[in-house]
N, C-alpha and C positions, 0 to 999 in steps of 0.2 A: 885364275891361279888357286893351288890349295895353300892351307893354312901354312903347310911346311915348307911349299916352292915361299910363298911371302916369307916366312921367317929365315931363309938360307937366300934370300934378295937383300931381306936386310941385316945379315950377318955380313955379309962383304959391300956396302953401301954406305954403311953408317959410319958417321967418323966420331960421333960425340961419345967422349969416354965412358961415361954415367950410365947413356943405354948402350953402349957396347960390353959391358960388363955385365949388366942385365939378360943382353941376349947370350952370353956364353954360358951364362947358371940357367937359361931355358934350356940348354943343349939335351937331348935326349929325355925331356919330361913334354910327352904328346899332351898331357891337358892343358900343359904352361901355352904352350905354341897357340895349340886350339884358341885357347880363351882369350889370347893376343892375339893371332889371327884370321878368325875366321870371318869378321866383316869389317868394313869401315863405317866407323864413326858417324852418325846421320844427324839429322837436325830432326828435333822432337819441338812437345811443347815449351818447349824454355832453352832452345838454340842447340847445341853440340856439347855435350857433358862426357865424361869419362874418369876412368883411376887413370892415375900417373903411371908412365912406365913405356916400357919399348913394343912397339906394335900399331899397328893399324885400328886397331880398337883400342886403344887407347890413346892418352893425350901427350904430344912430347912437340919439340919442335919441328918436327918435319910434318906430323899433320897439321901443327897450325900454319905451316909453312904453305902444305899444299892446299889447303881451304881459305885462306889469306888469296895466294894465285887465282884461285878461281874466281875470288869475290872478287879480284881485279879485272878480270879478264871482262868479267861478267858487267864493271862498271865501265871499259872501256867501250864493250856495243853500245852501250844505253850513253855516250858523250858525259860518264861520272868523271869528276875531277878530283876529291877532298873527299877525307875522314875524319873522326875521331874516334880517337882509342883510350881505353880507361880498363882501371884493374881493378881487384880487391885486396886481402890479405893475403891470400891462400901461395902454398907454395909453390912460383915458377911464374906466379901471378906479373912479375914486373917484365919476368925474362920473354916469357908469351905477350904480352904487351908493346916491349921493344922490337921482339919480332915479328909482329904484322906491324907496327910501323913503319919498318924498315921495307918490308915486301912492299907495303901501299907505297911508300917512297921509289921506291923502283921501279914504279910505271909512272913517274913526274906529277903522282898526285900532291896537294895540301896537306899534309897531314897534323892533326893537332893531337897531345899525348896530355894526360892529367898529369901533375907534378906531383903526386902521391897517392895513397889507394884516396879510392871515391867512390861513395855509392855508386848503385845501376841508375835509378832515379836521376843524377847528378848529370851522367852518360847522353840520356834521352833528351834532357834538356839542353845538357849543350850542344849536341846534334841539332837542334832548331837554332838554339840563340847565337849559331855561329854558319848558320845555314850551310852545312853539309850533306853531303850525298848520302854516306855512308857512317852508321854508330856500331865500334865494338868493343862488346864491356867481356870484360876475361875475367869469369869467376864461375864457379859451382855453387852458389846461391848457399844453401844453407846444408848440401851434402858434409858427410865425414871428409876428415881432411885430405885423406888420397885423393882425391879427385878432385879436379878442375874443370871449365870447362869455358864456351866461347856463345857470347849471345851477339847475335846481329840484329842492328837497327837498320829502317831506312831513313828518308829526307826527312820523313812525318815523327820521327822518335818511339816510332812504334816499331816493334821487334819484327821481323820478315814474315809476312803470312806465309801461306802454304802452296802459293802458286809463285811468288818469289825466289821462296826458298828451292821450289821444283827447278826453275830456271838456275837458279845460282847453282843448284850442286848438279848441274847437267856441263857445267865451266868444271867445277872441282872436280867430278869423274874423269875429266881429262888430262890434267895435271900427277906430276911425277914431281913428288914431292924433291929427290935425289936430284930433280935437274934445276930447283927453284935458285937463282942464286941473285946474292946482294950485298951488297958493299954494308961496314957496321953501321950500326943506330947511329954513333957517335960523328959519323960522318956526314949523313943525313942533316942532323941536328948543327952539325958546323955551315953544311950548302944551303941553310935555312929552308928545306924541305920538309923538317919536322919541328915543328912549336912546342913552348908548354904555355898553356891553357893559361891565360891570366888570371889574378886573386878577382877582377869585377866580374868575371862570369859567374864565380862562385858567390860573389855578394847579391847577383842579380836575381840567381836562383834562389837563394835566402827570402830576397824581399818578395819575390810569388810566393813562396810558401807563404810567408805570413800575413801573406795580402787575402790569406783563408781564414784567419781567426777571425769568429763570432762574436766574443764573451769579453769582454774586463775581469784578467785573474786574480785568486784570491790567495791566502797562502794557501801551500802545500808542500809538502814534502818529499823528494822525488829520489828515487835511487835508480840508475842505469847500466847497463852493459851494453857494450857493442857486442859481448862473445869474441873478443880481439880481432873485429872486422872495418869497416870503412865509414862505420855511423860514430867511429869514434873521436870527430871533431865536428863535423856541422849540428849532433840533434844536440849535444848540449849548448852547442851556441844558440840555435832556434828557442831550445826554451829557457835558457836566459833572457834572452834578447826580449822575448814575449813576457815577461816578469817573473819565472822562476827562478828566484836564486838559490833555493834550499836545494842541490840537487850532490846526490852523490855519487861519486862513481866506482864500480866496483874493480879497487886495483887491481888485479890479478889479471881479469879480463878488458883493462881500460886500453890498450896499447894494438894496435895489431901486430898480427902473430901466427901465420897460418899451420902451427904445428896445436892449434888449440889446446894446450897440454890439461888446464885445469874445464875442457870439455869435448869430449872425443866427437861431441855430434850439436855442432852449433847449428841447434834449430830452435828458434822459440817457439813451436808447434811442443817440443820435449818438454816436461815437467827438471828432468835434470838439470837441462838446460839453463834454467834459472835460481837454481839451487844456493850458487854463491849470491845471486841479487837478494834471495828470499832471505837469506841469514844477516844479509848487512841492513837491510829493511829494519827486519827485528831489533838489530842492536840500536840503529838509529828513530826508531818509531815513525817510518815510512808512509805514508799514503799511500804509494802509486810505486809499483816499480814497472821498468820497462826494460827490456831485451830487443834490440834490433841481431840481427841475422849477416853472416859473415860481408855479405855486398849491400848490407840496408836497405832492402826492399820490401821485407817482412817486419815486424815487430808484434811480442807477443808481450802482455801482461799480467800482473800479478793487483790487486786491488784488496787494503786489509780492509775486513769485517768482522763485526763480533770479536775483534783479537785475533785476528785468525786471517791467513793472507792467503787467499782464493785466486789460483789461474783461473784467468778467462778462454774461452776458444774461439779458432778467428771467427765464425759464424756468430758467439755472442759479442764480441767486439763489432764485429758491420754491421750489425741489428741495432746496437746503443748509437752507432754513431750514427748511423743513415737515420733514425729516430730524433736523435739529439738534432742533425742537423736540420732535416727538414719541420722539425716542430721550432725550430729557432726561426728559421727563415718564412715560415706560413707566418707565424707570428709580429715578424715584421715588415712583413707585405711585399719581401725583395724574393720572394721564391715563384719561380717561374709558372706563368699558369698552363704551360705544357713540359713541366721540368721531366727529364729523363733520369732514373735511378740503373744501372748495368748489376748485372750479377752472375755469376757461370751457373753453369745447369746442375753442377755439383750443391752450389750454395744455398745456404736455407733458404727455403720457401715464404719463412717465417715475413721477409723483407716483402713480397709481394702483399701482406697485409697492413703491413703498415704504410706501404707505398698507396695504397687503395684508402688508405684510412685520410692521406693528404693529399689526394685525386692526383696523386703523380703516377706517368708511364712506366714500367719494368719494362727492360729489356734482356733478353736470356742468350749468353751465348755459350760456345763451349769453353773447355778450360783450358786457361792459360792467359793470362794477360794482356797478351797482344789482338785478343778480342775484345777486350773492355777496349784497347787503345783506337781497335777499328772501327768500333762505337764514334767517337768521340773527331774521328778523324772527318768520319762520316755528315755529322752534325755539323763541323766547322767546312765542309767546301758548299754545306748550304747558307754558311753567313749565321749557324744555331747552335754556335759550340757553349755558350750562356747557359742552354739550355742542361745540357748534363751537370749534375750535381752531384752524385758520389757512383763508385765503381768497388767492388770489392769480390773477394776470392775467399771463402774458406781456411784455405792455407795462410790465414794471418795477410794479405797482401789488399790493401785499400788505396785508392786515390780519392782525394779529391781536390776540383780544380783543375784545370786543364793545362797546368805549366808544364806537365810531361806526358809521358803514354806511354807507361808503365809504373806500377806500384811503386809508393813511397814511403818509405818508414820513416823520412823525415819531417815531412807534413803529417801524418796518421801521429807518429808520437807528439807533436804540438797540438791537435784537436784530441786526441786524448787524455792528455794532461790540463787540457783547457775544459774539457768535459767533467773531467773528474773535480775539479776545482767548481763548475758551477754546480754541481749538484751536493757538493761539501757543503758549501752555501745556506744550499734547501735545507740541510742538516740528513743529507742522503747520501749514500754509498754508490757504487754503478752494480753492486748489487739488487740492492733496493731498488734501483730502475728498473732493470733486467726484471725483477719480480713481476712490476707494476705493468711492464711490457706484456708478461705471461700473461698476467691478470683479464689483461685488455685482447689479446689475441689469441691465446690458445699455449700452452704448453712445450709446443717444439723444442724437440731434443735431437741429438745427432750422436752418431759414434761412428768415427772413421778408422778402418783395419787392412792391412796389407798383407800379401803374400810375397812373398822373395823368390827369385829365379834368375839366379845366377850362372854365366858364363854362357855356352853355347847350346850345352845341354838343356838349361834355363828358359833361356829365349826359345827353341823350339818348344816348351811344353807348355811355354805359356800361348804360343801362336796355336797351340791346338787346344786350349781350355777355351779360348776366347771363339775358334774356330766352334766346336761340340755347343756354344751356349745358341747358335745359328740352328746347326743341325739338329738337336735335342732339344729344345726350346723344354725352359724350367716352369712348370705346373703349379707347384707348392712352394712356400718361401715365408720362414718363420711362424709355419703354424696356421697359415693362409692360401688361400687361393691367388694364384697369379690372373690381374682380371687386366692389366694392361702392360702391354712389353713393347717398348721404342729401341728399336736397334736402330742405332745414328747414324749409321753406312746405307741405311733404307728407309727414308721417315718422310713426314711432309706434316709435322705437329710445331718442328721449330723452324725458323728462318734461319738455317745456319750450315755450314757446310760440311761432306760428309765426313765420320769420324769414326773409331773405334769404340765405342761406348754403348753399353746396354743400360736402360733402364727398364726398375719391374717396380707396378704397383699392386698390393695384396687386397682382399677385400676385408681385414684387418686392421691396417692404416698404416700399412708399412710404404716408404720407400728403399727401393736399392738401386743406387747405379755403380756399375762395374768399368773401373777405365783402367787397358794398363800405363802405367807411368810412359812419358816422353823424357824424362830425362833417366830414371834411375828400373834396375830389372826387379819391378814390381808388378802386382797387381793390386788396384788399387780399390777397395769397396766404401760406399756413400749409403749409411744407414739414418733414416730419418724416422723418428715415431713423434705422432700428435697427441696423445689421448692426457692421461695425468702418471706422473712421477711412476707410480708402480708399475700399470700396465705398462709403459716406456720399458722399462726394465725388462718385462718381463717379455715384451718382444723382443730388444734386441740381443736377449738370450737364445732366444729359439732361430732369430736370422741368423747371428755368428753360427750357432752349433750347425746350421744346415751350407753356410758358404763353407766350414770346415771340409765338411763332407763331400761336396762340389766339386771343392778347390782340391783335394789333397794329394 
């Protein structure tokens, strides 16, 4: 069907008032229709993402309706019986929630629903601790607030790989979302078909997280934000409970709120993003601040120095802590003599030295989470799930500990603030480390830059920029000669499976790898320079101006 047959299907289909109103101000604007619908909605690296609104490409409840069906369908071959469902903040977050509950309830499955937004993290784990089939967490992670979006787990609390997800949406392609039908949530929830999630599953998950900490903490001072999202009750219970009490929080963003009013782009990867924690730091003479991300799965911080309060990037945060932790644990002889460190292909290199420095394994895989979790899953059906000790992502998003399988900003913010506490101690900053790191290792600096491509238009020009980097293979890159290039759709350098990703190495000492986003119409670039502070500069001058020119 073309974009317009779909938009006049579901001009006379739709009964929900909201997007029937939507579809009528589409009426005679072709790039509205187009950019609603010229595809449906796919699973990327971070599950099913979209803006809100009426269409096929975007998120409403008839696609969660018809991707719910399928994921049933798909768990009734395989003899699945039970789910859990979980939300975040964001807007429609509860309504999308109740409504794949309600579908998974339709096919006589278990279903269990959180009793309020909850992290992802929280999701994954109670996906195990209550041994279910199927985990779905409904949030847009740390996108602008239009958007929403749907992440699938399996049995393992690990997000759906890629042959998974192939099979499940080969069920949803066949599904009509218009014929999906189900008696209400409320009804469900009365024939005791659907649960809410009791307070000990959440106290359970509490005590693995803290069954992580290292250290005896010392004072500190701690200011926080959720970014009005779902970290907004368990990470200041964790770091109470761990013995910080000095902690503040920053009202305005304490409460969830998916219309984020006082931050249009809850990401702690953003400097804005932190802006109101940075000024209440100040007022209150702060240590540590910290920012979790609309579903808690990311957390970004802020650390004062010299008077002066320094964001961190997640590559310098998983450098300090995969340091912190394995120089804690060699030191007290509980670190494993085959311990496994996970990393994505994105993330600094910097971790393969210091991993080498405490004869620990690196493992590489691609990006996205649910590889770190495959890791890990991997480990444990050989009886050596011990054996992995921390996993982290660039993008702010760190595990460690095997209570889930996938990033957790609620554990990451308790060994971060337990970190920054012992090296207070030493009468040291986590700047100071991060120096001391350099000192010992080498310089490693990163700068991550994106390109935007939006709507249909978008999407095709990006599928032919990525196509041309095949066909035209790039020579020069920041002033360099390109002397090694890994296209991840044709390689045999990593163990991993095939991907959309280029990497180029310069004979300069540059890295670049080029991914487009899985959930959001980006193109994404990975700039790494070695050498010292200037020359870093003054590469990643010359790569941006030439992906300018590339990319344009």
């Amino acid at each position: 069907m073309t974009s317009q047959e779909r938009f006049e299907e579901w001009k006379i289909k739709v009964t929900d008032k909201k997007l029937k109103a939507e579809l009528e101000k589409m009426e005679g604007d072709s790039v509205a229709i187009e950019n609603a619908f010229f595809k449906d909605l796919e699973f990327g690296t971070g599950g099913m993402r979209g803006v809100l609104g009426a269409g096929t490409n975007c998120l409403n409840i008839y696609n969660i309706r018809k991707v719910t069906e399928g994921v049933s369908r798909a768990m009734e071959a395989k003899g699945m019986n039970s789910a859990v469902v979980s939300h975040d903040s964001r807007i429609n977050s509860r309504l999308f929630a109740e409504t794949t509950a309600s579908v998974f309830a339709s096919h006589g499955f278990k279903v269990y629903i959180v009793p309020e937004e909850s992290p992802t993290p929280f999701l994954s784990y109670a996906v195990r601790k209550l041994s279910c089939d199927i985990g779905v967490m409904v949030t847009a992670s740390h996108n602008p607030k239009q958007y929403n979006g749907y992440k699938l787990y399996n049995s393992s609390g690990c997000q759906v790989l890629d042959d998974e997800a192939d099979d499940i949406i080969s069920y949803v392609e066949k599904v009509d979302p218009f014929e999906v039908d189900t008696r209400t949530f409320d009804y469900y929830v009365k024939q005791g078909a659907i649960s809410v999630i009791e307070q000990w599953v959440y106290g359970s998950f509490l005590n693995d997280v803290e069954s992580q900490a290292l250290n005896d903490v010392g004072q500190l001072k701690i200011v926080y934000t959720p970014l009005n999202g779902a970290g907004f009750r368990l990470v200041p219970q964790v770091l109470y409970e761990r013995g910080f009490k000095d902690i503040s929080i920053v009202e305005k963003q304490g409460k969830p709120d998916g219309r984020f009013t006082t931050c249009p782009f809850p990401n702690p990867e953003k400097p804005e993003a932190l802006k109101l924690a940075i000024g209440l730091a100040e007022e209150k003479d702060a240590d540590l601040v910290l920012a979790t991300d609309p579903d808690c799965d990311r957390v970004g911080i802020a650390v004062k120095h010299d008077g002066k309060y320094v964001l961190l990037s997640g590559n310098e945060v998983g450098v300090l802590l995969t340091d912190y932790i394995l120089g804690t644990r060699c030191a007290r002889w509980n670190l494993p003599s085959n311990a496994v460190v996970v990393r994505t292909v994105v993330t600094s290199s910097l971790v393969d030295k210091i991993a080498e420095h405490f004869n620990v394994e690196v493992r590489t895989v691609l990006t996205g989470f649910k590889w770190i979790g495959d890791v890990i899953n991997k480990l444990e059906a050989r009886g050596e799930s011990d054996r992995y000790v921390i996993g982290f992502e660039e993008s702010y998003g760190y595990l460690v500990g095997d209570h889930c399988r996938d990033k957790d900003a609620v554990v990451a913010s308790m060994l971060i603030a337990e970190m920054t506490s012992h090296y207070k101690k030493e009468g040291k900053t986590l700047i100071d480390q991060l120096g001391f790191i350099y000192d010992r290792y080498g310089k490693y600096e990163h700068r991550n830059i994106s390109k935007k491509f939006e709507g249909a238009s978008g999407n095709a020009k990006m599928k032919s920029l990525m196509d041309s980097l095949r066909s035209n293979p790039i020579e020069k890159l920041g002033g360099g000669n390109v002397i090694r290039c890994v296209d991840f759709l044709d390689q045999h350098d990593y163990e991993v499976p095939k991907s959309n990703v280029m990497l180029y190495e310069t004979d300069n000492g540059l890295t670049v790898i080029v991914r487009p986003s899985g959930t959001e119409p980006l193109i994404k670039f990975y700039i790494t320079a070695s050498k010292n502070e200037k020359e870093n500069a003054e590469l990643f001058g010359a790569a941006i101006s030439d992906i300018d020119k590339i990319f344009a």
